[in-house]
PAZAPA-4460 file (N, C-alpha, C; in steps of 0.05 Angstrom, whole numbers, plus 32768, in hexadecimal, padded with zeros to 4 digits):
% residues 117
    n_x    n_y    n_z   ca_x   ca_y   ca_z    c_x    c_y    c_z   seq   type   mol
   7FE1   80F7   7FA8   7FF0   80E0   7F9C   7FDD   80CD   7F8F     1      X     A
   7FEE   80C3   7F75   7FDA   80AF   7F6E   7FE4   808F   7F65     2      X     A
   7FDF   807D   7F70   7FE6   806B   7F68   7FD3   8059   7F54     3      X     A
   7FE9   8045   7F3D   7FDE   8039   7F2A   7FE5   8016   7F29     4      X     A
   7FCC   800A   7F26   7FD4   7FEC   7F29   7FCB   7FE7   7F14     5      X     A
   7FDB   7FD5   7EFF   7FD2   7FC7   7EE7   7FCD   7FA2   7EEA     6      X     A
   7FBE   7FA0   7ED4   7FAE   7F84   7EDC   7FB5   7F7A   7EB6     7      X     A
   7FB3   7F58   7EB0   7FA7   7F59   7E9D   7FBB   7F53   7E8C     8      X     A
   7FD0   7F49   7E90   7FEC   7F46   7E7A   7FEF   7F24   7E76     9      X     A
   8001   7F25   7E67   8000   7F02   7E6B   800B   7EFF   7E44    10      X     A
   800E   7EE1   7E49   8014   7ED9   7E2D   7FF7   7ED1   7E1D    11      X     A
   8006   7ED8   7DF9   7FF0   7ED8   7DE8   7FF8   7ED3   7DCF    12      X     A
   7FEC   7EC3   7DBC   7FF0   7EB6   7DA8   7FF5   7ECF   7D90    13      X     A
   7FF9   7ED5   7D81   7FFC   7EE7   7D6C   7FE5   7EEE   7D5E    14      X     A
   7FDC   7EF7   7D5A   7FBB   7EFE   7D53   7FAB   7EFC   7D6A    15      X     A
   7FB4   7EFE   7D81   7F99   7F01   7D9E   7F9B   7F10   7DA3    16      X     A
   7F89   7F1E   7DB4   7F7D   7F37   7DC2   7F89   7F2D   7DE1    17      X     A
   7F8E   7F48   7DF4   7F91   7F55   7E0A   7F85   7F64   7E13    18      X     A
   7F75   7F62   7E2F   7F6F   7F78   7E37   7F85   7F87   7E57    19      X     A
   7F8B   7F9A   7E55   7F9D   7F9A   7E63   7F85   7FBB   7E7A    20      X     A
   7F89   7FBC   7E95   7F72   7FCC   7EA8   7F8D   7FD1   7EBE    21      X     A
   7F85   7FF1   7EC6   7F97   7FFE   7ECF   7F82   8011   7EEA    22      X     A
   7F88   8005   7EFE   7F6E   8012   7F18   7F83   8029   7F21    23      X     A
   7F78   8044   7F26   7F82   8058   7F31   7F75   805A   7F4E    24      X     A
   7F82   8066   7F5C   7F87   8065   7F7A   7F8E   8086   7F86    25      X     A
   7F7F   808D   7F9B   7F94   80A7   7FA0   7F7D   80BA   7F9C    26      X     A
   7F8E   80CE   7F9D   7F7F   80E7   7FA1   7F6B   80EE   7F8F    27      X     A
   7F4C   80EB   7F96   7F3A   80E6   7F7C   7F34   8100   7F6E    28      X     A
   7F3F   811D   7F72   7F3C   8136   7F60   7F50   812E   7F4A    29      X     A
   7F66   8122   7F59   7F85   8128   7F42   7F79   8107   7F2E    30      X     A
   7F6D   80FA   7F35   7F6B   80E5   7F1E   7F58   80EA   7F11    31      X     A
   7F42   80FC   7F15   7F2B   8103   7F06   7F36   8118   7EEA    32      X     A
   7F4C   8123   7EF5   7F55   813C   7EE5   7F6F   8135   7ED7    33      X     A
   7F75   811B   7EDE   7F96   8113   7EC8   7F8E   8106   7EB5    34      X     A
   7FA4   8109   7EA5   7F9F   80F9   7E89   7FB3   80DA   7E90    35      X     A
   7FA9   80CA   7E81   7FB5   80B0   7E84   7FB6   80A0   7E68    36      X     A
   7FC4   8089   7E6D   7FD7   807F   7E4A   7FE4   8063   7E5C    37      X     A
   7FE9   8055   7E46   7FFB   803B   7E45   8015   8043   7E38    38      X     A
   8028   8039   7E47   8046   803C   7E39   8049   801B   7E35    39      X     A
   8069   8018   7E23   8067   7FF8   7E2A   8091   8001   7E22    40      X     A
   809D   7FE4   7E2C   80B2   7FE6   7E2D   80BE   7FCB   7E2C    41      X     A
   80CC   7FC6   7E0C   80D6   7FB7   7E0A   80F7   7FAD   7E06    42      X     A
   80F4   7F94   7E15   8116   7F95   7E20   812F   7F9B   7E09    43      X     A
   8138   7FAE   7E0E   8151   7FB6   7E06   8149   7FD9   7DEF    44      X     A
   812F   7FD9   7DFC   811C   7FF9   7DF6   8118   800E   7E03    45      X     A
   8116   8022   7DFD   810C   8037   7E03   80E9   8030   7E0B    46      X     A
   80E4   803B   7E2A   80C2   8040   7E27   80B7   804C   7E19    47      X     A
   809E   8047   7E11   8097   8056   7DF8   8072   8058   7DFA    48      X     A
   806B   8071   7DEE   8052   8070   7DF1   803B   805E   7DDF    49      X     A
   802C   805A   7DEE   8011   8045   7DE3   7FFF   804D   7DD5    50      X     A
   7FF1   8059   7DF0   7FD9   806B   7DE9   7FD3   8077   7DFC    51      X     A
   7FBC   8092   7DFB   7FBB   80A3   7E0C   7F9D   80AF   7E0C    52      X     A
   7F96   80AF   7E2C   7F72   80B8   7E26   7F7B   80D4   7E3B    53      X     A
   7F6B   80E6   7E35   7F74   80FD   7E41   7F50   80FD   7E51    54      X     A
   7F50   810F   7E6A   7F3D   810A   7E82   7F23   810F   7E72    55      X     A
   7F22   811D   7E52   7F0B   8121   7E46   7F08   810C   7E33    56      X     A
   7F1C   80F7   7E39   7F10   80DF   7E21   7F26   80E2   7E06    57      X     A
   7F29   80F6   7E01   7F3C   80FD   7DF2   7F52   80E7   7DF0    58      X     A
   7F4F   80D8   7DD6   7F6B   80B9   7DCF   7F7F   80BE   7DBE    59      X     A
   7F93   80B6   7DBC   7FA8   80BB   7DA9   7FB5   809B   7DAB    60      X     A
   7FC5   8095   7D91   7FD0   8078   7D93   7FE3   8076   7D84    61      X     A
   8005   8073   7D8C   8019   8069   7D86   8014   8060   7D62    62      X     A
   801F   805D   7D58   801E   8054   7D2E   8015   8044   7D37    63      X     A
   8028   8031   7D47   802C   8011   7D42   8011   8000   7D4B    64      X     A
   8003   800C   7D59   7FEA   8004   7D58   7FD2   800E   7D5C    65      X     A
   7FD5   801B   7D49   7FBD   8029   7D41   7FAE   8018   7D2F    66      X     A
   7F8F   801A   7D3C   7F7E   8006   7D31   7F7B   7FF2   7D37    67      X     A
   7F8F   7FE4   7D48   7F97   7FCC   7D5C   7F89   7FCC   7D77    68      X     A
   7F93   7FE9   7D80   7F8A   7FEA   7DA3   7F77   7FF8   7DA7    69      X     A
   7F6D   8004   7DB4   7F58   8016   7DBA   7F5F   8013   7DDE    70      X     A
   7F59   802C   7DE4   7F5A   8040   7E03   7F40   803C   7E0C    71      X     A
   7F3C   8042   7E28   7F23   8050   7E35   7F28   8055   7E4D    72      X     A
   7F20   8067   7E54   7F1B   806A   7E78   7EFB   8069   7E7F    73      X     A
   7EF5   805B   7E94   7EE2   805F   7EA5   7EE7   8070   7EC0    74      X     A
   7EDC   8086   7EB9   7EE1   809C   7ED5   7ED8   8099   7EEA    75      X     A
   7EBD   8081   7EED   7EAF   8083   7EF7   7EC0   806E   7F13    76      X     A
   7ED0   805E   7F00   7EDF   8043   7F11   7EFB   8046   7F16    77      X     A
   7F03   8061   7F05   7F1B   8075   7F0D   7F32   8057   7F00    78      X     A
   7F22   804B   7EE9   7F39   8039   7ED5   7F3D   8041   7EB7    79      X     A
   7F5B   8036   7EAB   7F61   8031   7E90   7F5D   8016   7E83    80      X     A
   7F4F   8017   7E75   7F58   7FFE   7E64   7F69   7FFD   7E45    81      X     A
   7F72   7FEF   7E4F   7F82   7FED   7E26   7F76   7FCE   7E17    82      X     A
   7F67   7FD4   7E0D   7F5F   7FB7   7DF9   7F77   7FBC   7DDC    83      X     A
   7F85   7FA5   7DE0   7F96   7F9B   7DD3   7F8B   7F82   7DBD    84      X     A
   7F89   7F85   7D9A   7F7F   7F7B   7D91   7F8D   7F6D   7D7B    85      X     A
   7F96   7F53   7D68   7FA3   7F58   7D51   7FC1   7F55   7D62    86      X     A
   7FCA   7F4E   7D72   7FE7   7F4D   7D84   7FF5   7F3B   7D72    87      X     A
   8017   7F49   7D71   8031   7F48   7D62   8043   7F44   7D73    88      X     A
   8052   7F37   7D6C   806A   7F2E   7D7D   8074   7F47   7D88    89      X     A
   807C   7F58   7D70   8085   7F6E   7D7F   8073   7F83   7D8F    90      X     A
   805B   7F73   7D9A   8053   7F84   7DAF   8051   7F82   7DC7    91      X     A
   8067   7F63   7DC8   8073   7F5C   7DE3   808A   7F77   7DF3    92      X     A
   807D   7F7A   7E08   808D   7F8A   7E19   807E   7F88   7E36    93      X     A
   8086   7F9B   7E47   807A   7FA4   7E64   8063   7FBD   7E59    94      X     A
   804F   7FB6   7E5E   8047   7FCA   7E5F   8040   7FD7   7E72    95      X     A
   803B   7FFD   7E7C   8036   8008   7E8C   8022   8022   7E8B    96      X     A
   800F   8020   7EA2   8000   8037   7EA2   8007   8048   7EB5    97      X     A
   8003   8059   7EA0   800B   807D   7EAF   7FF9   808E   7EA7    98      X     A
   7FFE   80A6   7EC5   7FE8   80BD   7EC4   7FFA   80D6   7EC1    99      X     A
   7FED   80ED   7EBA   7FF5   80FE   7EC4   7FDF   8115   7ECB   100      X     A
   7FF3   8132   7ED5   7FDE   8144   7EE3   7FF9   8156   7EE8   101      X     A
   7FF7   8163   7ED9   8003   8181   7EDF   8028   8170   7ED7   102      X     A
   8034   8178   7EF1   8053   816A   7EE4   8052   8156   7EF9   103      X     A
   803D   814C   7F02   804A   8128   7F07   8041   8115   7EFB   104      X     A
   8050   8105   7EFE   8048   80EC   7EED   8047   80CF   7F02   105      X     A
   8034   80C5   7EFA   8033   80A8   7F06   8034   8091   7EF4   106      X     A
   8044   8077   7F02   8046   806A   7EF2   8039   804C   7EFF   107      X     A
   8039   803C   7EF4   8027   8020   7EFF   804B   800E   7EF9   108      X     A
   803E   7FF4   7F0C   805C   7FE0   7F10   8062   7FCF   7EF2   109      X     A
   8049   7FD4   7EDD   8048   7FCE   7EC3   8041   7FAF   7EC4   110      X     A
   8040   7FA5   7EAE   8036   7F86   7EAF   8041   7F7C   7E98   111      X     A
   8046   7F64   7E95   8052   7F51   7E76   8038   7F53   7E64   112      X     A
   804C   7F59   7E4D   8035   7F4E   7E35   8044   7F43   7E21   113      X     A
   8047   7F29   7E19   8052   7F14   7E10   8049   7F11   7DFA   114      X     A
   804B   7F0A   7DDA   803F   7F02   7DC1   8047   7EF3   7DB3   115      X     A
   8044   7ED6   7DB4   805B   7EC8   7DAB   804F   7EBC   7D93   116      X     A
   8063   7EBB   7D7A   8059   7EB9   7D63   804F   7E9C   7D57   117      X     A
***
């Protein structure tokens, strides 16, 4: 099992940066070997994907902010970070970090991210 706690949300002016950190917990083979990503979910939305670092570093990133955000994991501290840069109103939502590993998925209790114009 693995559990996920996110850190790092809060309100932010329209053009500010976020860093938003996601500590993994749990069984340390299955977190060394899952891939993990930020979802975010805004009210009256579908969750939707962010971005995504796969256990080799490997990133991928949603249109809407691409060139905005940037991913990383440190394996060493078994964390995600999402640096959030350039923030839009509409990139107010919950955001949430998730892993996966084979067919489960974990999800974190998610955190606010607020952008008010």
């Amino acid at each position: 099992q693995v559990q996920l706690v996110e850190s790092g949300g809060g309100l932010v002016q329209a053009g500010g940066s976020l860093r938003l950190s996601c500590a993994a917990s749990g069984n340390p083979i299955i977190i060394k070997l899952m891939d993990m990503g930020w979802y975010r979910q805004a009210p009256g939305k579908q969750r939707e994907l962010v971005a995504t670092v796969s256990r080799t570093g490997g990133t991928e990133f949603a249109s809407a902010v691409k060139g905005r955000f940037t991913i990383s994991r440190d394996n060493a501290k078994n964390t995600v970070s999402l640096q959030m840069n350039s923030l839009l109103p509409e990139d107010t939502a919950v955001y949430y970090c998730s892993s996966n590993f084979g067919k489960n998925d974990y999800w974190g209790q998610g955190t606010q991210v607020t952008v008010s114009s």
